[in-house]
PyMOL Python script that loads the backbone (N, CA, C, O; Angstrom):
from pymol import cmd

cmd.read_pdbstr("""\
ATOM      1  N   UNK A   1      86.479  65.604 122.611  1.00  0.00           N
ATOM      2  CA  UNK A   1      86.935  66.481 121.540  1.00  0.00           C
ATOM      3  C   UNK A   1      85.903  67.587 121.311  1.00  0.00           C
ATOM      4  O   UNK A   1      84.804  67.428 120.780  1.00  0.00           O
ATOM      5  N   UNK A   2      86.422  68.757 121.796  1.00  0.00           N
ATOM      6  CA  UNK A   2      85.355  69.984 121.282  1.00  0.00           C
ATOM      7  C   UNK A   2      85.937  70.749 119.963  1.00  0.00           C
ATOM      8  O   UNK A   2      87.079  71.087 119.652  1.00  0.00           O
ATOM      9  N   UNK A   3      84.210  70.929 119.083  1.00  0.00           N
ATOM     10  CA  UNK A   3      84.117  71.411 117.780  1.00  0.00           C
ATOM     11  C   UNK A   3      83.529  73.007 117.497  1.00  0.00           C
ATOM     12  O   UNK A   3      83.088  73.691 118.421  1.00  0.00           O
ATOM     13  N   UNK A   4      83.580  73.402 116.325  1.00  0.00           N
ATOM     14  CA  UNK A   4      82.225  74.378 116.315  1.00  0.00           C
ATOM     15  C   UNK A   4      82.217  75.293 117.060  1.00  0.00           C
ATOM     16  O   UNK A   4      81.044  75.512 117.362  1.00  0.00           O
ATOM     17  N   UNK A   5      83.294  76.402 117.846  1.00  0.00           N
ATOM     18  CA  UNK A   5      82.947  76.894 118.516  1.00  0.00           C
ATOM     19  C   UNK A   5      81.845  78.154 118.076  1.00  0.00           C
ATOM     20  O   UNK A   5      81.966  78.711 116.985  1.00  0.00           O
ATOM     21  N   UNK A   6      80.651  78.574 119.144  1.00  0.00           N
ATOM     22  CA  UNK A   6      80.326  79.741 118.740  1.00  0.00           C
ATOM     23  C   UNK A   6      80.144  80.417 120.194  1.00  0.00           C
ATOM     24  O   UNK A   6      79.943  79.963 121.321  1.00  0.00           O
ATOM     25  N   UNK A   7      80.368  82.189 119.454  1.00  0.00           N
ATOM     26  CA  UNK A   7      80.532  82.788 120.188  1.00  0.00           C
ATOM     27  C   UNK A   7      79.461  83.979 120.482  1.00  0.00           C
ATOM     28  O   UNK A   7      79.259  84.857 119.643  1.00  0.00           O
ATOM     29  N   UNK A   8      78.786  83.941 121.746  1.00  0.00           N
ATOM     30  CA  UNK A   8      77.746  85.284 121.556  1.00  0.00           C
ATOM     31  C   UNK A   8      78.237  86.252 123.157  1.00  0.00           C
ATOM     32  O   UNK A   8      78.986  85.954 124.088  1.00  0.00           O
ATOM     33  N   UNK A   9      77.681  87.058 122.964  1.00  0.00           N
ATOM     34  CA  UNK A   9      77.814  88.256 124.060  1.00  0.00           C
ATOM     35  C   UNK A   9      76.969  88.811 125.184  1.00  0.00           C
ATOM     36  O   UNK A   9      75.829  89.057 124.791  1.00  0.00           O
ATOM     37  N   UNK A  10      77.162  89.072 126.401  1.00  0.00           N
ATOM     38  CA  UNK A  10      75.854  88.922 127.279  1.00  0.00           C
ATOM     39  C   UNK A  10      76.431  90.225 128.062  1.00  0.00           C
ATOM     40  O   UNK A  10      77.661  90.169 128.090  1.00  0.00           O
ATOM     41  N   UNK A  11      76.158  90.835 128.402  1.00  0.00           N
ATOM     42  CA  UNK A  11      76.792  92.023 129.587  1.00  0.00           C
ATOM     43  C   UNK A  11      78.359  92.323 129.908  1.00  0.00           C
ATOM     44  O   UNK A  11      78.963  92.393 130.978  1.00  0.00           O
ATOM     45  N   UNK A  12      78.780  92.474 128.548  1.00  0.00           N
ATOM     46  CA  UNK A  12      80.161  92.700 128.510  1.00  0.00           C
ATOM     47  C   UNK A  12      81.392  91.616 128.593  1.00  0.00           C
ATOM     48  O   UNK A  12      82.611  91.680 128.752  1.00  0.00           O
ATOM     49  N   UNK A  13      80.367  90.540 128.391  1.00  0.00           N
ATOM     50  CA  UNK A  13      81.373  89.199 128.472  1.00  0.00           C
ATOM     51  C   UNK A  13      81.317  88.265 126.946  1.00  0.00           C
ATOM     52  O   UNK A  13      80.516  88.578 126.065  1.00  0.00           O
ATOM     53  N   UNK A  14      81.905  87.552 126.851  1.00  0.00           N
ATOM     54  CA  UNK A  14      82.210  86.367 125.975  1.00  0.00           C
ATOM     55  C   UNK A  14      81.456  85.001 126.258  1.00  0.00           C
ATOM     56  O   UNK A  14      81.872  84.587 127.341  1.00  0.00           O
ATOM     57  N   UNK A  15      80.634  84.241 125.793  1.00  0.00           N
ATOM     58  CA  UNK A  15      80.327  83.114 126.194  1.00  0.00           C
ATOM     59  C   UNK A  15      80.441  82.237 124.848  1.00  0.00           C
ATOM     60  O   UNK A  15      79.530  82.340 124.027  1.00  0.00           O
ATOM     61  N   UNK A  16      81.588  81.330 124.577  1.00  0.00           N
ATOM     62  CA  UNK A  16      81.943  80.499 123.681  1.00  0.00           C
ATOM     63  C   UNK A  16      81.280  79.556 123.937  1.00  0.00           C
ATOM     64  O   UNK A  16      81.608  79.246 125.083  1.00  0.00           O
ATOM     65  N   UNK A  17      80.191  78.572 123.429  1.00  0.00           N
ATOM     66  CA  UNK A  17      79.540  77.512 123.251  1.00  0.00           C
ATOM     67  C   UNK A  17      80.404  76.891 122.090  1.00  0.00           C
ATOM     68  O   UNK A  17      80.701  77.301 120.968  1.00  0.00           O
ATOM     69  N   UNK A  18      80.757  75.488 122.949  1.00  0.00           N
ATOM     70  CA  UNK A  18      81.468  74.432 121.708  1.00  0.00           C
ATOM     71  C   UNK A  18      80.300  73.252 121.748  1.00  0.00           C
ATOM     72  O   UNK A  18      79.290  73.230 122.452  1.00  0.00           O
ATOM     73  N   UNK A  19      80.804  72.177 120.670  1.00  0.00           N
ATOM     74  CA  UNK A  19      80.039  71.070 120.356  1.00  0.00           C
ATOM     75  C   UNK A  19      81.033  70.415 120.915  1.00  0.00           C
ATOM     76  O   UNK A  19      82.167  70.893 120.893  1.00  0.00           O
ATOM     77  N   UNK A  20      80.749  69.156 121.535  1.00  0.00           N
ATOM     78  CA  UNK A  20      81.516  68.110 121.873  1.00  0.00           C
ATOM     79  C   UNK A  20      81.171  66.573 121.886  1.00  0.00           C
ATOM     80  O   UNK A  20      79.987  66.237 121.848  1.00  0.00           O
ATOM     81  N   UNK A  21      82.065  65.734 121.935  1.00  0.00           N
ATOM     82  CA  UNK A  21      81.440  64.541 121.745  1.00  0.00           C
ATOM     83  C   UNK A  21      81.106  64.085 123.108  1.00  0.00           C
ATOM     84  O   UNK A  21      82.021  64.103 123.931  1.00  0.00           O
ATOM     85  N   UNK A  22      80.088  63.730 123.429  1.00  0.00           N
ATOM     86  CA  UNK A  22      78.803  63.791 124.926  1.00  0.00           C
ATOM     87  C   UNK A  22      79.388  62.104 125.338  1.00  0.00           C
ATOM     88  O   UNK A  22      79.362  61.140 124.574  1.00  0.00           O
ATOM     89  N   UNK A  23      80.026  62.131 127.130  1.00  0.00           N
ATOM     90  CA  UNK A  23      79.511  60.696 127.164  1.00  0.00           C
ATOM     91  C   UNK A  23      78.773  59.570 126.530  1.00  0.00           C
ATOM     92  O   UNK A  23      77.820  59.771 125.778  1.00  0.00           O
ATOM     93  N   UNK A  24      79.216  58.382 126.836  1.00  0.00           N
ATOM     94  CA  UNK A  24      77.877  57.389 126.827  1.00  0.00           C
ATOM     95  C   UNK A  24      76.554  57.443 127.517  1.00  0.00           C
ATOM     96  O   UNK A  24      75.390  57.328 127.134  1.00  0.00           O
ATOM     97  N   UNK A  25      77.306  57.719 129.007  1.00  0.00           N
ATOM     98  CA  UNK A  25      76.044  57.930 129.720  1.00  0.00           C
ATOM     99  C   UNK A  25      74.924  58.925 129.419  1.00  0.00           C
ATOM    100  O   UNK A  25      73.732  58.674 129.594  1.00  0.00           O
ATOM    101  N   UNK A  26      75.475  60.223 128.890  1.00  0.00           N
ATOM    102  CA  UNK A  26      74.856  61.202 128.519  1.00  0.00           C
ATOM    103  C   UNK A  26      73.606  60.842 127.442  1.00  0.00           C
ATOM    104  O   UNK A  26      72.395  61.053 127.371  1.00  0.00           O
ATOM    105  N   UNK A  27      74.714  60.125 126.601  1.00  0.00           N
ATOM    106  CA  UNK A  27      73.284  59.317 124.792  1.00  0.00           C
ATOM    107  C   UNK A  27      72.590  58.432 125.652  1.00  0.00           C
ATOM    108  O   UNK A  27      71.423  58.823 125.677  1.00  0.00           O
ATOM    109  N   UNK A  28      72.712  57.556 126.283  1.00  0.00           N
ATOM    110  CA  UNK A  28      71.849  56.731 126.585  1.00  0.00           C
ATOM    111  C   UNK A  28      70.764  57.284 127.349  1.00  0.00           C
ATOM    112  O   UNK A  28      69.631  56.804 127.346  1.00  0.00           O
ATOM    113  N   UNK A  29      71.200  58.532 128.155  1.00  0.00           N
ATOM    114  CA  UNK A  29      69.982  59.134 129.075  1.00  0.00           C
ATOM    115  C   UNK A  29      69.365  59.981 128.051  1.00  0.00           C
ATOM    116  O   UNK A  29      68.382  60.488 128.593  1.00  0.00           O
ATOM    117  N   UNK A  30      69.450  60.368 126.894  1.00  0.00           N
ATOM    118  CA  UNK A  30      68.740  61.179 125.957  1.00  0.00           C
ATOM    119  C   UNK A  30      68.264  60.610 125.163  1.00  0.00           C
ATOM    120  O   UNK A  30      67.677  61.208 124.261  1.00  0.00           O
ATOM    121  N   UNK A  31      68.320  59.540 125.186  1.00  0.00           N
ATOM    122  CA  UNK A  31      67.730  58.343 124.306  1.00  0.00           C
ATOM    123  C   UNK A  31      66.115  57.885 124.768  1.00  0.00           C
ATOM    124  O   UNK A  31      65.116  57.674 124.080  1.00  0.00           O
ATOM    125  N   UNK A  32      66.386  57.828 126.505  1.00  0.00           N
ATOM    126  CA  UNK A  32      65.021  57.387 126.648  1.00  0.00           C
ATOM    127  C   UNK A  32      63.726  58.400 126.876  1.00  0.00           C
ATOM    128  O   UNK A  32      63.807  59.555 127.293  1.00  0.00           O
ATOM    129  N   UNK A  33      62.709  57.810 126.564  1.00  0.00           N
ATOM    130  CA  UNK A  33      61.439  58.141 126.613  1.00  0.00           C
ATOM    131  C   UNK A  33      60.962  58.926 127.307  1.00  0.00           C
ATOM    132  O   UNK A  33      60.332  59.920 126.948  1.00  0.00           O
ATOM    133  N   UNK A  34      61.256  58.504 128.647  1.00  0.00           N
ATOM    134  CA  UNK A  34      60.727  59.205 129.615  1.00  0.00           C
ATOM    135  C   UNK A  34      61.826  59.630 130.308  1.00  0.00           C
ATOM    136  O   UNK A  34      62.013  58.908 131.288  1.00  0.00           O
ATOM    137  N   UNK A  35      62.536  60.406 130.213  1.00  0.00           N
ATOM    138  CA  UNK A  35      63.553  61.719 130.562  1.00  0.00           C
ATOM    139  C   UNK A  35      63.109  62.190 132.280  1.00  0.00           C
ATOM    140  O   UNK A  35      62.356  63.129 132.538  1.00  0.00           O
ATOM    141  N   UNK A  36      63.669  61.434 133.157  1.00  0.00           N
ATOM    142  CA  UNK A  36      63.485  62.072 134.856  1.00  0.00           C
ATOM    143  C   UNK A  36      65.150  62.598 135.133  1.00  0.00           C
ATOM    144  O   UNK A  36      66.159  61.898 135.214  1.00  0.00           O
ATOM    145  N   UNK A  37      65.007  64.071 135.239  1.00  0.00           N
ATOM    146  CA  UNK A  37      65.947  64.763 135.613  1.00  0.00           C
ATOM    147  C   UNK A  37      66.651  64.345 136.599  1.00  0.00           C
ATOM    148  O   UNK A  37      67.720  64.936 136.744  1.00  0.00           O
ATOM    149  N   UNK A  38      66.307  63.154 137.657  1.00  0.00           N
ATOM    150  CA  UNK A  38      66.604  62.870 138.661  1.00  0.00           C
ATOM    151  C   UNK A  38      67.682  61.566 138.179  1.00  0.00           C
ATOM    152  O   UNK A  38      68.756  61.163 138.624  1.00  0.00           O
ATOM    153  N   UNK A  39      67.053  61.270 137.369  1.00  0.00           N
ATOM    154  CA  UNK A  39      68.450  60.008 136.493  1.00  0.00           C
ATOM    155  C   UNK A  39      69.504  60.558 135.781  1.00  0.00           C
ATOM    156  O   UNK A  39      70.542  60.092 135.311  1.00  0.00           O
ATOM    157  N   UNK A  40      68.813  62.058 135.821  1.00  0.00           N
ATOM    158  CA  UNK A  40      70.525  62.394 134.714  1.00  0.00           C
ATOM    159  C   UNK A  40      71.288  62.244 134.895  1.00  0.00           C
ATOM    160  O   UNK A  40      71.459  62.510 136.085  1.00  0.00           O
ATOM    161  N   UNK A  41      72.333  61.834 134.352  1.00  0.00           N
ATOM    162  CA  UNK A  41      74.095  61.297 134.519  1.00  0.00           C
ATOM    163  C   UNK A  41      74.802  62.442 135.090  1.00  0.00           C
ATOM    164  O   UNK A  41      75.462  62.809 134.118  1.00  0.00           O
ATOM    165  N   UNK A  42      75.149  63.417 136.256  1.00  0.00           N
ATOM    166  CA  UNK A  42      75.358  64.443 136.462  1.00  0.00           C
ATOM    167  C   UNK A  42      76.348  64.743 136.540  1.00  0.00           C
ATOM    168  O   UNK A  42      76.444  65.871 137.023  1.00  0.00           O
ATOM    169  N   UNK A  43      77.759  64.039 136.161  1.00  0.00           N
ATOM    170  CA  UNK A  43      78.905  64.002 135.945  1.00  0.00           C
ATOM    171  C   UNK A  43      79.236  63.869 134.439  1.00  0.00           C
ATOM    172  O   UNK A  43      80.407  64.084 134.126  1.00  0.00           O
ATOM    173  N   UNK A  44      78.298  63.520 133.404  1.00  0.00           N
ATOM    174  CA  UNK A  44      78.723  63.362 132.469  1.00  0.00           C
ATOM    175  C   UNK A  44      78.730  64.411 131.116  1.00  0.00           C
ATOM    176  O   UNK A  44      77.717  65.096 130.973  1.00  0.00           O
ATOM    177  N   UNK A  45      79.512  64.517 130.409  1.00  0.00           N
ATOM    178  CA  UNK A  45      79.408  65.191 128.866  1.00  0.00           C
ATOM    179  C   UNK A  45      78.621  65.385 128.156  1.00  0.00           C
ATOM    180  O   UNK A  45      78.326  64.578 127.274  1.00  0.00           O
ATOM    181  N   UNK A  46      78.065  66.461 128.315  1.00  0.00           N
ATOM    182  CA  UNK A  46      76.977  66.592 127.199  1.00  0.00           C
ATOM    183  C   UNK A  46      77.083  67.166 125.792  1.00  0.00           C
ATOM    184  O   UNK A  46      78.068  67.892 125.661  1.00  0.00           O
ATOM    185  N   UNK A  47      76.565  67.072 125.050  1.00  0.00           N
ATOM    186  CA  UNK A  47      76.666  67.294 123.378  1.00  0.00           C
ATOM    187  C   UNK A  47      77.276  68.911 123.648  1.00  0.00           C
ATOM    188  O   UNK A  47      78.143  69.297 122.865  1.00  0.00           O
ATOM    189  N   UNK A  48      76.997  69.484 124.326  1.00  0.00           N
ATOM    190  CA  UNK A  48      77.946  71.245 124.745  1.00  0.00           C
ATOM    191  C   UNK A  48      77.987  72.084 125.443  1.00  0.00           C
ATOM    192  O   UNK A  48      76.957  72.419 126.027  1.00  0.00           O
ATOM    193  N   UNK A  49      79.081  72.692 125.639  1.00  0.00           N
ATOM    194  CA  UNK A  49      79.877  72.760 126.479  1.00  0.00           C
ATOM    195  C   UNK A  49      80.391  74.453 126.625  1.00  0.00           C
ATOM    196  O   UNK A  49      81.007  74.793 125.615  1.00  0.00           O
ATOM    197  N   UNK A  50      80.320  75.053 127.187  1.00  0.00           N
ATOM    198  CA  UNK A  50      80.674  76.597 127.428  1.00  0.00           C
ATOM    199  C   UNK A  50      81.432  77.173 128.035  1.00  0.00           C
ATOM    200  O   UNK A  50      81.507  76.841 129.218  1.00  0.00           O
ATOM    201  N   UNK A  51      82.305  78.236 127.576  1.00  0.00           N
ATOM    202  CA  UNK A  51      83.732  78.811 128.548  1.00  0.00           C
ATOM    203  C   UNK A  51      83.035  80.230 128.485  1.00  0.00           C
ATOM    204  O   UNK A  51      82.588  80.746 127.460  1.00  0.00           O
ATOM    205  N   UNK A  52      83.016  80.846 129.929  1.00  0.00           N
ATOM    206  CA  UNK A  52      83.161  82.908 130.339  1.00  0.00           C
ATOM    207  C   UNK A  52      84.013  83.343 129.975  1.00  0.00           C
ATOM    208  O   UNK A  52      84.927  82.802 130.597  1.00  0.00           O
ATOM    209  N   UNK A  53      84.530  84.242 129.119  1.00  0.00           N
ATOM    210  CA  UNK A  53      85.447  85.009 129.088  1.00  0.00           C
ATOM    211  C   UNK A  53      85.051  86.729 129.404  1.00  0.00           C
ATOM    212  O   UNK A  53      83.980  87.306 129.217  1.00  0.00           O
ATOM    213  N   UNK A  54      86.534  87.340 130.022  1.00  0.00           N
ATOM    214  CA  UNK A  54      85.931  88.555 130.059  1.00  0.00           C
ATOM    215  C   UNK A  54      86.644  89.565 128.794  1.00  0.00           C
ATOM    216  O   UNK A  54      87.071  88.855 127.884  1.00  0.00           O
ATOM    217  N   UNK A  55      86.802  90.676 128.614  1.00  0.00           N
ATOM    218  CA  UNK A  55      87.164  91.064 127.542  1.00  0.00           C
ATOM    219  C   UNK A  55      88.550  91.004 127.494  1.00  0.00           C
ATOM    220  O   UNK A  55      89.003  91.684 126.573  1.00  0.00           O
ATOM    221  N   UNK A  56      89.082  90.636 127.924  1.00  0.00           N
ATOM    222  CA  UNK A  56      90.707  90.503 127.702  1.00  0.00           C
ATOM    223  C   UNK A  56      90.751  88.935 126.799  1.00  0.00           C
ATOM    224  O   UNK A  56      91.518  88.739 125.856  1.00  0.00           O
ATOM    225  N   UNK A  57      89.860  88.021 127.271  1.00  0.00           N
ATOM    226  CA  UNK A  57      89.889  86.899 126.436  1.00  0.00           C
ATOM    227  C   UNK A  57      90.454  85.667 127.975  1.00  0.00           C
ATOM    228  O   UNK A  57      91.324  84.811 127.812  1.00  0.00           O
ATOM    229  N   UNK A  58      89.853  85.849 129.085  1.00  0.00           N
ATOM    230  CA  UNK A  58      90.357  85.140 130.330  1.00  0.00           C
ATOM    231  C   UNK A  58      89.484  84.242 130.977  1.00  0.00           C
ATOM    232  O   UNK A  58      88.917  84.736 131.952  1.00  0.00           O
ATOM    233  N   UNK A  59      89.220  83.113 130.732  1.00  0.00           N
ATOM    234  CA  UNK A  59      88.540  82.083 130.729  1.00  0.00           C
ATOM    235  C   UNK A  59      88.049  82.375 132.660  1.00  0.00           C
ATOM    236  O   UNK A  59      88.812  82.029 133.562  1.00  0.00           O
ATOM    237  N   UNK A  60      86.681  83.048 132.924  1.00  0.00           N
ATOM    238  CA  UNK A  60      86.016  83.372 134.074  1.00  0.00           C
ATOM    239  C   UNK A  60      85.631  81.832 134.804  1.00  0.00           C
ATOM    240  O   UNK A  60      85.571  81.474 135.980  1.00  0.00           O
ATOM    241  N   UNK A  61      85.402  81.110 133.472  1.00  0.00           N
ATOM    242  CA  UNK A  61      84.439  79.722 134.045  1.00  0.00           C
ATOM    243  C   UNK A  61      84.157  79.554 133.068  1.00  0.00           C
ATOM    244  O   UNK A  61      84.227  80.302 132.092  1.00  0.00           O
ATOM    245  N   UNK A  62      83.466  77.645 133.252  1.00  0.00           N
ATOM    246  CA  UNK A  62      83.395  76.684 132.384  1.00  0.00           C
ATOM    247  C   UNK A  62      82.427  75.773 133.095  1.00  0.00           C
ATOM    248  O   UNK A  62      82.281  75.503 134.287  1.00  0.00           O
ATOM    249  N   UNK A  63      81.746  75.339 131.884  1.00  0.00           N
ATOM    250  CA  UNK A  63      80.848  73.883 132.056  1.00  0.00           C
ATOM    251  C   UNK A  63      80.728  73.380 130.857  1.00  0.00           C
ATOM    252  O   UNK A  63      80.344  74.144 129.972  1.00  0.00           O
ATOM    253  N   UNK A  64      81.033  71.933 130.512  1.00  0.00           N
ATOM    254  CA  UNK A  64      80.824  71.196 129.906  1.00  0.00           C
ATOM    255  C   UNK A  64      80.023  69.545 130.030  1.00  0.00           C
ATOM    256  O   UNK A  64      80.037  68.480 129.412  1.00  0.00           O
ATOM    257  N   UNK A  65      79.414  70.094 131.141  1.00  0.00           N
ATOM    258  CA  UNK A  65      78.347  68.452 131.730  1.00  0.00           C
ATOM    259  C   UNK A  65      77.231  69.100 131.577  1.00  0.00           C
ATOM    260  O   UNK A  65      76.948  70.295 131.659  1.00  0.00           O
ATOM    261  N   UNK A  66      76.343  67.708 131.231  1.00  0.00           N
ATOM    262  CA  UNK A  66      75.081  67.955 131.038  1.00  0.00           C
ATOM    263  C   UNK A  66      74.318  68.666 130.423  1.00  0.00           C
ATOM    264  O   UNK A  66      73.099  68.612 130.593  1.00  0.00           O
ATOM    265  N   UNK A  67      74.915  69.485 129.572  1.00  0.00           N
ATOM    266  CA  UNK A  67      74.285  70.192 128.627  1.00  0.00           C
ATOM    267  C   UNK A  67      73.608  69.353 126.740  1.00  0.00           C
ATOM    268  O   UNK A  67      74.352  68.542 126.187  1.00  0.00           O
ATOM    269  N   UNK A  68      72.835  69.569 126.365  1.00  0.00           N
ATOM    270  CA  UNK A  68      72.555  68.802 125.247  1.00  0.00           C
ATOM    271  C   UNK A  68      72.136  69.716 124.101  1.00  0.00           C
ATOM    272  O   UNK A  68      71.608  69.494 123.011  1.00  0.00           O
ATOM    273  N   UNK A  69      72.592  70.925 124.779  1.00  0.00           N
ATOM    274  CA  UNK A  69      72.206  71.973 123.212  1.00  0.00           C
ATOM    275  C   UNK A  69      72.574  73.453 123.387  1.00  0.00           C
ATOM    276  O   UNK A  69      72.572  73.950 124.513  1.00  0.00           O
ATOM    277  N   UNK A  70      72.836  74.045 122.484  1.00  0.00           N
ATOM    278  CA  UNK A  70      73.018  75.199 122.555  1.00  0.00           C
ATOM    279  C   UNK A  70      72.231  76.611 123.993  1.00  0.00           C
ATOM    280  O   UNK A  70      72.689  77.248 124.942  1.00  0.00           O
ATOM    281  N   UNK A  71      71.299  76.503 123.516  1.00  0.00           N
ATOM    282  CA  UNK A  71      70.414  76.914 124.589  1.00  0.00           C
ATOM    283  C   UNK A  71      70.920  76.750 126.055  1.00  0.00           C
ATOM    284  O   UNK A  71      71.437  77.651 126.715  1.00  0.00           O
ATOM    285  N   UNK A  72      70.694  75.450 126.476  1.00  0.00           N
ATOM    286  CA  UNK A  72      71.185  75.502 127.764  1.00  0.00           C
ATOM    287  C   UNK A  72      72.576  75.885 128.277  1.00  0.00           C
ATOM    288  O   UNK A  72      72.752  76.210 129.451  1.00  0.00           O
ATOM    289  N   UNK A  73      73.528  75.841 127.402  1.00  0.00           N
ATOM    290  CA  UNK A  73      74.361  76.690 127.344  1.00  0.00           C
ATOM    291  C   UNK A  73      74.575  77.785 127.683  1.00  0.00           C
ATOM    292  O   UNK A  73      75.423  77.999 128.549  1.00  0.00           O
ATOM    293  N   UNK A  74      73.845  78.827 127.078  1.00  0.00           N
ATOM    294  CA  UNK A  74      73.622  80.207 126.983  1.00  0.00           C
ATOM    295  C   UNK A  74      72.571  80.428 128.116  1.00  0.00           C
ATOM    296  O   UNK A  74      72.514  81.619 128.420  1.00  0.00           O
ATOM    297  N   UNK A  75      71.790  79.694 128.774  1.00  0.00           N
ATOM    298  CA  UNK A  75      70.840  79.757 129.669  1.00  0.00           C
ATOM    299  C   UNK A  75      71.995  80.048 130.899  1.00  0.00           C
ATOM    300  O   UNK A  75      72.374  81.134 131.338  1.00  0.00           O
ATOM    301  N   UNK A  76      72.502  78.345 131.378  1.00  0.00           N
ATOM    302  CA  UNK A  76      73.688  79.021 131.967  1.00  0.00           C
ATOM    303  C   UNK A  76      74.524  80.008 132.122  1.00  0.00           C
ATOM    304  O   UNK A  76      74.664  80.753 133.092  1.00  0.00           O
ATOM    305  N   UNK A  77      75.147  79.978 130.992  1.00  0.00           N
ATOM    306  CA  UNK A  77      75.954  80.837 131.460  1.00  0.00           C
ATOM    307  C   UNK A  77      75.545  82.151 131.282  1.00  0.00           C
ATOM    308  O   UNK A  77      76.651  82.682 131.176  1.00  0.00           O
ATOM    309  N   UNK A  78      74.892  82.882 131.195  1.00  0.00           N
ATOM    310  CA  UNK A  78      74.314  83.978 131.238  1.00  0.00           C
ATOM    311  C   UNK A  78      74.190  83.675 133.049  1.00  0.00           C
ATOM    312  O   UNK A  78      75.080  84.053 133.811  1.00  0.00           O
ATOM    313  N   UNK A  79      73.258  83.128 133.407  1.00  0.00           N
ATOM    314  CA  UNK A  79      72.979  83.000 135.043  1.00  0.00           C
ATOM    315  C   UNK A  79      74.322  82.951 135.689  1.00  0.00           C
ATOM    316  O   UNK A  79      74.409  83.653 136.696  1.00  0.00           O
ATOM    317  N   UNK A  80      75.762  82.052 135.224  1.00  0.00           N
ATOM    318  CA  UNK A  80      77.143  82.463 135.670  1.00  0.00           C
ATOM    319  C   UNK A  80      77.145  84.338 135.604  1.00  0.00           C
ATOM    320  O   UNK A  80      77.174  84.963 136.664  1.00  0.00           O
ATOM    321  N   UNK A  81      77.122  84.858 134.645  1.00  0.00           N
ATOM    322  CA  UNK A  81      77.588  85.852 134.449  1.00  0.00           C
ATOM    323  C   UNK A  81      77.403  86.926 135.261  1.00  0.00           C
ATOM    324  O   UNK A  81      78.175  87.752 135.747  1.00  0.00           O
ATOM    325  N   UNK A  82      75.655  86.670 135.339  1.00  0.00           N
ATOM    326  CA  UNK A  82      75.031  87.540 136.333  1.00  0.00           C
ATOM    327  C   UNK A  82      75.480  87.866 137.821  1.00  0.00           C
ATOM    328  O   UNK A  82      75.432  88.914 138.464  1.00  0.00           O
ATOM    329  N   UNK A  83      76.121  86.062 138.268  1.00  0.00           N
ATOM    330  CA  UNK A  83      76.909  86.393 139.740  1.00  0.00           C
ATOM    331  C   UNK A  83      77.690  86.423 139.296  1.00  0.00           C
ATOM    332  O   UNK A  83      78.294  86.645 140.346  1.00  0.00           O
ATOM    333  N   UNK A  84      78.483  86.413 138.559  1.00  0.00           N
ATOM    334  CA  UNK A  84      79.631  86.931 138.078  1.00  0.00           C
ATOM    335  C   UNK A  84      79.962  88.647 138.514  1.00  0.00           C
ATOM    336  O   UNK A  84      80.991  89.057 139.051  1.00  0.00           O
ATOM    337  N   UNK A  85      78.953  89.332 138.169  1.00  0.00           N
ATOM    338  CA  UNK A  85      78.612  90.735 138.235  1.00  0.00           C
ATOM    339  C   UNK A  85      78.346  90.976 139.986  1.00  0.00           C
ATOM    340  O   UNK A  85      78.966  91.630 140.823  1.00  0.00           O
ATOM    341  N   UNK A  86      77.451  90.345 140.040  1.00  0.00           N
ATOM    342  CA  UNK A  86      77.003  90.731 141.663  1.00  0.00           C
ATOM    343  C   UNK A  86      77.987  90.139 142.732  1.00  0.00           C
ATOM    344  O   UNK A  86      77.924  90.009 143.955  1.00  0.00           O
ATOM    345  N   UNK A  87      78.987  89.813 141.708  1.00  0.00           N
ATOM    346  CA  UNK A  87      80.053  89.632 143.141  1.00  0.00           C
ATOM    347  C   UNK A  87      80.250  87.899 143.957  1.00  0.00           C
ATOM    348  O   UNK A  87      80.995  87.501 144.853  1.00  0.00           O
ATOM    349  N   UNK A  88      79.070  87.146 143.031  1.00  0.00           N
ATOM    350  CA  UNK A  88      79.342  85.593 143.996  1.00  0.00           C
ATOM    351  C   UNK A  88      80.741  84.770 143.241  1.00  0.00           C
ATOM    352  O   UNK A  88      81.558  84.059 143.826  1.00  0.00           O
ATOM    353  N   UNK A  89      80.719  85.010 142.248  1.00  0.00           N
ATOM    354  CA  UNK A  89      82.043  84.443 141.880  1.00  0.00           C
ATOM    355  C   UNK A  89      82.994  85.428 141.977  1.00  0.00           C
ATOM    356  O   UNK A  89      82.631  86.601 142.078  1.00  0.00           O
ATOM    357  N   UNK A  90      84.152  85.131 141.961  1.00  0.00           N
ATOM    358  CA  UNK A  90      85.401  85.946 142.150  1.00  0.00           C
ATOM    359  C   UNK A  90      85.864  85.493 140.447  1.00  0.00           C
ATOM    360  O   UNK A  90      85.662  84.459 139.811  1.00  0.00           O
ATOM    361  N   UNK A  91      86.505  86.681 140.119  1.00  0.00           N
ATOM    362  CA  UNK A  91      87.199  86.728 138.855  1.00  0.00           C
ATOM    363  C   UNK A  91      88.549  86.295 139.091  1.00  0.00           C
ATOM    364  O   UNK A  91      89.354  86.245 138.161  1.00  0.00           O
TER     365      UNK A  91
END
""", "prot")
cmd.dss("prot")
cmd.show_as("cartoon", "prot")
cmd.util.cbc("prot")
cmd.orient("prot")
């Protein structure tokens, strides 16, 4: 279930960051202590989740794994956007 959407702007695009409710696997790997990127659950739901849009409002791309906060969100998808621009993704 995604909540909360927010919305910010990066090079002429849309990047909606929602809240969502994150796997199990996801809490339990954020739970422990010692955090090895190499255990992350890499299929699973993370606390949020992000859609590209371009200005018409046309969903470019999406990720909703593995993310656990706003930030990485926007980290992403900004880096989508960029090949987005240079041509590696197709619109």
């Amino acid at each position: 279930m995604m909540n909360n959407q927010v919305n910010h702007f990066y090079r002429g695009y849309t990047i909606k960051v929602y809240e969502q409710e994150p796997d199990k696997e996801w809490v339990e790997w954020e739970l422990l202590e010692d955090q090895d990127e190499a255990d992350m659950p890499c299929n699973a739901y993370g606390q949020y989740g992000y859609e590209i849009c371009d200005m018409l409002g046309k969903v470019l791309d999406s990720d909703f794994k593995t993310m656990g906060d706003e930030g990485a969100c926007l980290h992403n998808a900004e880096w989508d956007i960029d090949l987005i621009i240079k041509g590696v993704f197709n619109e």
